[in-house]
N, CA and C atoms as an extended XYZ file, in Angstrom:
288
Properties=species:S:1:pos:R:3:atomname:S:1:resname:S:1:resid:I:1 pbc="F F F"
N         8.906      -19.639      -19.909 N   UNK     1
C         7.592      -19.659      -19.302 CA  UNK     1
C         6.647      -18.812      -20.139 C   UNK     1
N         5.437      -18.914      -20.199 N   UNK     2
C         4.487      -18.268      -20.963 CA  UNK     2
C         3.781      -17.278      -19.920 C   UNK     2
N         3.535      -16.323      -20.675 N   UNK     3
C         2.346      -15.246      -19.703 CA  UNK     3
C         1.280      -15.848      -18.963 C   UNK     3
N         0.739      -16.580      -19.586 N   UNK     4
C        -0.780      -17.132      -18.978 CA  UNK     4
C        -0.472      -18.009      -17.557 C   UNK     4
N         0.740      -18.551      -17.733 N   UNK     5
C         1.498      -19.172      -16.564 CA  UNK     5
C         1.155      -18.385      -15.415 C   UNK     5
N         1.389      -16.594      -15.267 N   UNK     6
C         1.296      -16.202      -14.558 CA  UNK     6
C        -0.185      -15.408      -14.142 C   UNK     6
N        -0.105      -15.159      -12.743 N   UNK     7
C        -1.535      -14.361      -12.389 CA  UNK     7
C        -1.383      -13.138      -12.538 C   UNK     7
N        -2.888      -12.932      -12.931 N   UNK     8
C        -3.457      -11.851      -13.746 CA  UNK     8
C        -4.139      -10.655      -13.241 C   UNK     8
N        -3.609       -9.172      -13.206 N   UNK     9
C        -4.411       -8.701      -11.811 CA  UNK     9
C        -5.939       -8.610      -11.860 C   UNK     9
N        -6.767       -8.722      -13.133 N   UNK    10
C        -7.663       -8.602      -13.285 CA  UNK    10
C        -8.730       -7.585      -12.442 C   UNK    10
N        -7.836       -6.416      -12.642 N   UNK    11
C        -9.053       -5.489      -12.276 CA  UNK    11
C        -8.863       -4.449      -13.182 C   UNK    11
N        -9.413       -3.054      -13.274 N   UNK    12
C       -10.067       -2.334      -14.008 CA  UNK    12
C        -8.293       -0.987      -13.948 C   UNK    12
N        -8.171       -0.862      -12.892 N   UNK    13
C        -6.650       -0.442      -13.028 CA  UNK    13
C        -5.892       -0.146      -13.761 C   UNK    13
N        -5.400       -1.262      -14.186 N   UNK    14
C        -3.903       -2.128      -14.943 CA  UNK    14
C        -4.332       -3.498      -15.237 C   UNK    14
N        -5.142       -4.069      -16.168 N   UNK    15
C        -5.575       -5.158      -15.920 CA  UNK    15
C        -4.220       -6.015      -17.191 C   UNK    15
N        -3.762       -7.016      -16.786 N   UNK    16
C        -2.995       -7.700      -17.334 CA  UNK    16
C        -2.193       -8.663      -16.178 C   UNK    16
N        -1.178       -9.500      -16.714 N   UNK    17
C        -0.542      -10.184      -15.982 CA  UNK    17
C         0.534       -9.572      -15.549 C   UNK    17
N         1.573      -10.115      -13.683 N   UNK    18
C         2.314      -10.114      -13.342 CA  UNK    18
C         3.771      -10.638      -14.312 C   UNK    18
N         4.481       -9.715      -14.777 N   UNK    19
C         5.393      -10.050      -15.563 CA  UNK    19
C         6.559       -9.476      -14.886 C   UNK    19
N         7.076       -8.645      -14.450 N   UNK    20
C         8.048       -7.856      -13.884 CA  UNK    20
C         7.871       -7.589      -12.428 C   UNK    20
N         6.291       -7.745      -11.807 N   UNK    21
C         6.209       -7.376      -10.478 CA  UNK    21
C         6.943       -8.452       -9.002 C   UNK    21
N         7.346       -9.174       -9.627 N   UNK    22
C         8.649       -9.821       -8.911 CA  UNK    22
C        10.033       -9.996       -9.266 C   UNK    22
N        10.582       -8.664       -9.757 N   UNK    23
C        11.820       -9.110       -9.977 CA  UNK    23
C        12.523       -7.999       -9.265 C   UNK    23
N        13.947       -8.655       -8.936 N   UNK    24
C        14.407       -7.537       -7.669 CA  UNK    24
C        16.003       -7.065       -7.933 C   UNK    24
N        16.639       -6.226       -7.834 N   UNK    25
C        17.891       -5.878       -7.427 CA  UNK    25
C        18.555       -6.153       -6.121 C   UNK    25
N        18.742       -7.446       -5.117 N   UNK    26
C        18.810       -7.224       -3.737 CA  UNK    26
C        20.092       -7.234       -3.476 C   UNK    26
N        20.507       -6.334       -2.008 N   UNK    27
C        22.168       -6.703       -1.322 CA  UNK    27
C        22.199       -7.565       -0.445 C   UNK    27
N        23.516       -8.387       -0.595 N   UNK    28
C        23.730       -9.056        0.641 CA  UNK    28
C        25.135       -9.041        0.684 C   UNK    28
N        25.531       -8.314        2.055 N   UNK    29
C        26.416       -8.340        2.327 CA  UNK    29
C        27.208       -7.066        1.506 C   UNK    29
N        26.505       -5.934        1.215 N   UNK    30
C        27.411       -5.264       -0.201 CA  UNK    30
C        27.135       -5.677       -1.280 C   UNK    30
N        26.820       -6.763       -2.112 N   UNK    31
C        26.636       -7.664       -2.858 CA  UNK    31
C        25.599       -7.307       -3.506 C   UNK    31
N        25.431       -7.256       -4.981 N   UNK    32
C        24.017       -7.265       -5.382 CA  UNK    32
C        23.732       -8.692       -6.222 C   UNK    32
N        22.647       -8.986       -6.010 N   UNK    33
C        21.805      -10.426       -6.153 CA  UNK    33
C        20.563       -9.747       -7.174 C   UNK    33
N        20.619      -10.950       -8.445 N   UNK    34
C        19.316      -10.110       -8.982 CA  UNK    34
C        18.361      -11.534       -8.426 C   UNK    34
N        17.283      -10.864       -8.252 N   UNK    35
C        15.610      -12.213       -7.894 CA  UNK    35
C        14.980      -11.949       -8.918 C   UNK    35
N        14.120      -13.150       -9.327 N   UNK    36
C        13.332      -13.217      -10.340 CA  UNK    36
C        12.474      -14.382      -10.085 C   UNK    36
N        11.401      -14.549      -10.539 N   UNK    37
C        10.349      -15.309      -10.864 CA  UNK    37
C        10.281      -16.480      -12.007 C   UNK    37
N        10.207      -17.424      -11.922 N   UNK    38
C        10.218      -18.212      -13.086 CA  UNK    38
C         8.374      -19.409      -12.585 C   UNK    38
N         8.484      -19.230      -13.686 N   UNK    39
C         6.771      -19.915      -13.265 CA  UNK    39
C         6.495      -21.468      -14.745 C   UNK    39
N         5.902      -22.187      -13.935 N   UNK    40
C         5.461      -23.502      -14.982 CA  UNK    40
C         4.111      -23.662      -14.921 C   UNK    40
N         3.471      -24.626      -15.597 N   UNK    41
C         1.852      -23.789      -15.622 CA  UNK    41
C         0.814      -24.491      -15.078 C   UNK    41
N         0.222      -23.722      -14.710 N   UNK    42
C        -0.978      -23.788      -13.385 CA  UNK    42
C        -1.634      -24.910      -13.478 C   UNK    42
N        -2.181      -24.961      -12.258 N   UNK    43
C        -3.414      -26.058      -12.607 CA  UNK    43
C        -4.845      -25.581      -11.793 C   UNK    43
N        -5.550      -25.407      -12.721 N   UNK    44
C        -6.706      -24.731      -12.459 CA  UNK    44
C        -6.230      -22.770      -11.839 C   UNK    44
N        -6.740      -22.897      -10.896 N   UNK    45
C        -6.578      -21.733       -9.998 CA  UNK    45
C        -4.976      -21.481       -9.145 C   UNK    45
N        -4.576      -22.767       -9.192 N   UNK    46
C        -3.371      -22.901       -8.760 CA  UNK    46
C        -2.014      -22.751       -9.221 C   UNK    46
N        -1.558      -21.746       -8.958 N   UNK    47
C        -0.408      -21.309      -10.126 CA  UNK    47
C         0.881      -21.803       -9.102 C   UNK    47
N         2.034      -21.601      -10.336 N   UNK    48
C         3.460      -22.895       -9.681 CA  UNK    48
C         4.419      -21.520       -9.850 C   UNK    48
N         4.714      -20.946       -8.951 N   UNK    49
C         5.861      -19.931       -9.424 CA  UNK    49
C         7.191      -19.835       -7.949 C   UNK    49
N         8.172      -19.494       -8.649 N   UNK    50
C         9.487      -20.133       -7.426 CA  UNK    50
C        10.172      -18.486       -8.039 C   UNK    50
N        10.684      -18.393       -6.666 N   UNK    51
C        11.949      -17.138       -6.681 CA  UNK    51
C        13.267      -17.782       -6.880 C   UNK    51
N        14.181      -16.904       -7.712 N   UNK    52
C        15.355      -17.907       -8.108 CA  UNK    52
C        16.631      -16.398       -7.467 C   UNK    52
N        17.764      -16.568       -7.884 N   UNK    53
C        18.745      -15.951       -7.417 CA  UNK    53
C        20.394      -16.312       -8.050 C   UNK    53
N        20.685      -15.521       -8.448 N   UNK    54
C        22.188      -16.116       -8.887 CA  UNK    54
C        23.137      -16.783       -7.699 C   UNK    54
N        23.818      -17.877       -8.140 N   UNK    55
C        24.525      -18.038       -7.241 CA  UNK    55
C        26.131      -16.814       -6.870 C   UNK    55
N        26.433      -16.259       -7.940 N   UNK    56
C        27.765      -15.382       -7.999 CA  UNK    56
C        26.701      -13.932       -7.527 C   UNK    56
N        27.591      -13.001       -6.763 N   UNK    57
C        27.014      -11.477       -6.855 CA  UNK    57
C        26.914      -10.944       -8.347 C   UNK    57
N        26.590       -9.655       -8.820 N   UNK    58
C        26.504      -10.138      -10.145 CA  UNK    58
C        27.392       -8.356       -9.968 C   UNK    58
N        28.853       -8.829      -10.056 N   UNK    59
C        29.767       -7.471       -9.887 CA  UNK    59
C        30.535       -7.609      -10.896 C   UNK    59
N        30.285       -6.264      -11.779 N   UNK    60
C        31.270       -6.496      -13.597 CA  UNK    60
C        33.028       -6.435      -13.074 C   UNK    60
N        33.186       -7.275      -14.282 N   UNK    61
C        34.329       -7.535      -13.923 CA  UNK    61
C        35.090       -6.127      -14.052 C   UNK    61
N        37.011       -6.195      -13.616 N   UNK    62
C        37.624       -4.977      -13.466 CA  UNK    62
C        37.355       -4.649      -15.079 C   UNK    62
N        37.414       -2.995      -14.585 N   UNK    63
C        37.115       -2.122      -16.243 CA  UNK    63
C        36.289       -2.094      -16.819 C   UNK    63
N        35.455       -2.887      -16.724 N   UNK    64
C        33.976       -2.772      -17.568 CA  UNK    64
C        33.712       -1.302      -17.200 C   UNK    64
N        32.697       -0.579      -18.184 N   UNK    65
C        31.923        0.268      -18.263 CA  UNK    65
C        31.054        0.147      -17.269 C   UNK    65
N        30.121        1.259      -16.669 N   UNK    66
C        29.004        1.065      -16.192 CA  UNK    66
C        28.618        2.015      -15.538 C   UNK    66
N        27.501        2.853      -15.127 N   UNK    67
C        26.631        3.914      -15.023 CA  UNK    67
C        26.502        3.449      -13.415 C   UNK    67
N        26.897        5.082      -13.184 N   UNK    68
C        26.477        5.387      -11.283 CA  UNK    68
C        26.273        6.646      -11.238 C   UNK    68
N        24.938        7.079      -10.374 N   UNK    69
C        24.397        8.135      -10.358 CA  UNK    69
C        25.521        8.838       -8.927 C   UNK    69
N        26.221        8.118       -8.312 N   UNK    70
C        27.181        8.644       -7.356 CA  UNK    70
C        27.858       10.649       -7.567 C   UNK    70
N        27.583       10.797       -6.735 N   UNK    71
C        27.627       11.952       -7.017 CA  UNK    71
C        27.082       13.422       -7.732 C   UNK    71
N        25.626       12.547       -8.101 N   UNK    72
C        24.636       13.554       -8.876 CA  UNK    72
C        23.994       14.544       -7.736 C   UNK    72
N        23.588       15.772       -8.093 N   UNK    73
C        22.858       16.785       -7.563 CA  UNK    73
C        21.728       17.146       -8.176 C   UNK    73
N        20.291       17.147       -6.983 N   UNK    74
C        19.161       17.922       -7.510 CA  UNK    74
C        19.190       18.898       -8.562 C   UNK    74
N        18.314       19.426       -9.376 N   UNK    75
C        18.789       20.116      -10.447 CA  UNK    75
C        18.122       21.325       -9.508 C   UNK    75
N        18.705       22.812       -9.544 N   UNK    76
C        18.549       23.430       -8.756 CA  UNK    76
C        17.355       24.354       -9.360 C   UNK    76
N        16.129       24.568       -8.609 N   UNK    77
C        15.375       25.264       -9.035 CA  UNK    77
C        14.335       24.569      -10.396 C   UNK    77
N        14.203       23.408       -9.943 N   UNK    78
C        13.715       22.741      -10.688 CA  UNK    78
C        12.045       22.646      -10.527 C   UNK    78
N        11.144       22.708      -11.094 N   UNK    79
C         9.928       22.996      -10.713 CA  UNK    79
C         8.759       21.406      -11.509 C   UNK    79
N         8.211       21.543      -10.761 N   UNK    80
C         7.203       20.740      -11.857 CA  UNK    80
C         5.786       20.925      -12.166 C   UNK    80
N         4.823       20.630      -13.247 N   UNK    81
C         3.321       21.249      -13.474 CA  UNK    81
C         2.280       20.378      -12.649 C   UNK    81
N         3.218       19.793      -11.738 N   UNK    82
C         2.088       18.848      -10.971 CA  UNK    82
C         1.970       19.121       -9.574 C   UNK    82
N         1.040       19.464       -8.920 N   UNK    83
C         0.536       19.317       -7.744 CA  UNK    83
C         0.985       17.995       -6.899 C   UNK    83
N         1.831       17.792       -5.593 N   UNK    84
C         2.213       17.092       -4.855 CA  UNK    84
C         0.416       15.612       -5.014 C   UNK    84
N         0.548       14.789       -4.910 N   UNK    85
C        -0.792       14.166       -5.006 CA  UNK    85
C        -0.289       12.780       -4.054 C   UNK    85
N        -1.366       12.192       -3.754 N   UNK    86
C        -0.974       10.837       -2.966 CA  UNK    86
C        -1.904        9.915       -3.927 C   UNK    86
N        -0.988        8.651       -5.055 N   UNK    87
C        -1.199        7.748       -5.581 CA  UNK    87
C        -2.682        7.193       -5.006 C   UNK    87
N        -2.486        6.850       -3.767 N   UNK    88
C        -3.518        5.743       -3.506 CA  UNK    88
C        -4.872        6.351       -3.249 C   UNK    88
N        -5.205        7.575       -3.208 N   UNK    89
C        -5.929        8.243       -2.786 CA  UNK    89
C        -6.997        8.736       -4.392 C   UNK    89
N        -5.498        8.445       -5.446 N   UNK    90
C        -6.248        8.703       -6.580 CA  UNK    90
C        -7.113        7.883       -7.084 C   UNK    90
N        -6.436        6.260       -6.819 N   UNK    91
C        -7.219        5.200       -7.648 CA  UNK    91
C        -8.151        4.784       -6.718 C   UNK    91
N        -8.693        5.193       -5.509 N   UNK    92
C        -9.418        5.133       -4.584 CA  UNK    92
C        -9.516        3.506       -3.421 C   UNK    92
N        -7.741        3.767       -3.384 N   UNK    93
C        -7.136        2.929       -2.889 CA  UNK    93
C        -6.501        3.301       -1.227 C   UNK    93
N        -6.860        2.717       -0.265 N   UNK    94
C        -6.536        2.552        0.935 CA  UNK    94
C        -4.650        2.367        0.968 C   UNK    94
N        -3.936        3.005        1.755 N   UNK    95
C        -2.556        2.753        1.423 CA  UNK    95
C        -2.149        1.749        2.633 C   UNK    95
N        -1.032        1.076        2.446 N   UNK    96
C        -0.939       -0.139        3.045 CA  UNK    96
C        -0.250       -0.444        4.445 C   UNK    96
C-alpha cells in the first residue's frame, strides 16, 4: 500500500499521514494477535482501509529467544528534570 492511500492528520501538530496509528498487540484468550491496517486507494475523500489479524496466535516456538520485562523493578530513587505536565493541556487540547 502507498502512504497517500492513507489519511492525513493535517493539522499543525504532527502533520503527516496515519502509518502506525492502527496497529495493535491484542489478547485473546492469553493469546497475542497482532492488528494492522492495510489500505487500497481512495477515491476522492473516501479512503478504503480494513483491519486484518493473524489467523495463528503469534507464540515463538519452544526455545526461541525473546525479551520479558517480567520481573523488572522501578529504578530506586530515580528522579527526572521534568515537571509532572498533562499532554493535552499542552497542545491546547481538550482530553477525551
Amino acid at each position: 500500500m502507498k502512504t497517500d492511500w492513507l489519511a492525513s492528520t493535517g493539522g499543525n501538530v504532527a502533520p503527516g499521514f496515519f502509518v502506525g496509528d492502527y496497529i495493535s498487540g491484542s489478547y485473546v484468550n492469553g493469546n497475542p494477535f497482532a492488528v494492522f491496517a492495510v489500505a487500497a486507494p481512495n477515491s476522492g475523500t473516501v479512503f478504503d482501509e480494513a483491519m486484518y489479524t493473524t489467523a495463528q496466535a503469534m507464540i515463538p516456538p519452544p526455545g526461541a529467544l525473546y525479551y520479558s520485562s517480567k520481573g523488572e523493578m522501578p529504578v530506586p530513587n530515580a528522579k527526572s528534570d521534568h515537571a509532572p505536565s498533562d499532554p493535552y493541556l499542552e497542545h491546547g487540547q481538550p482530553p477525551f
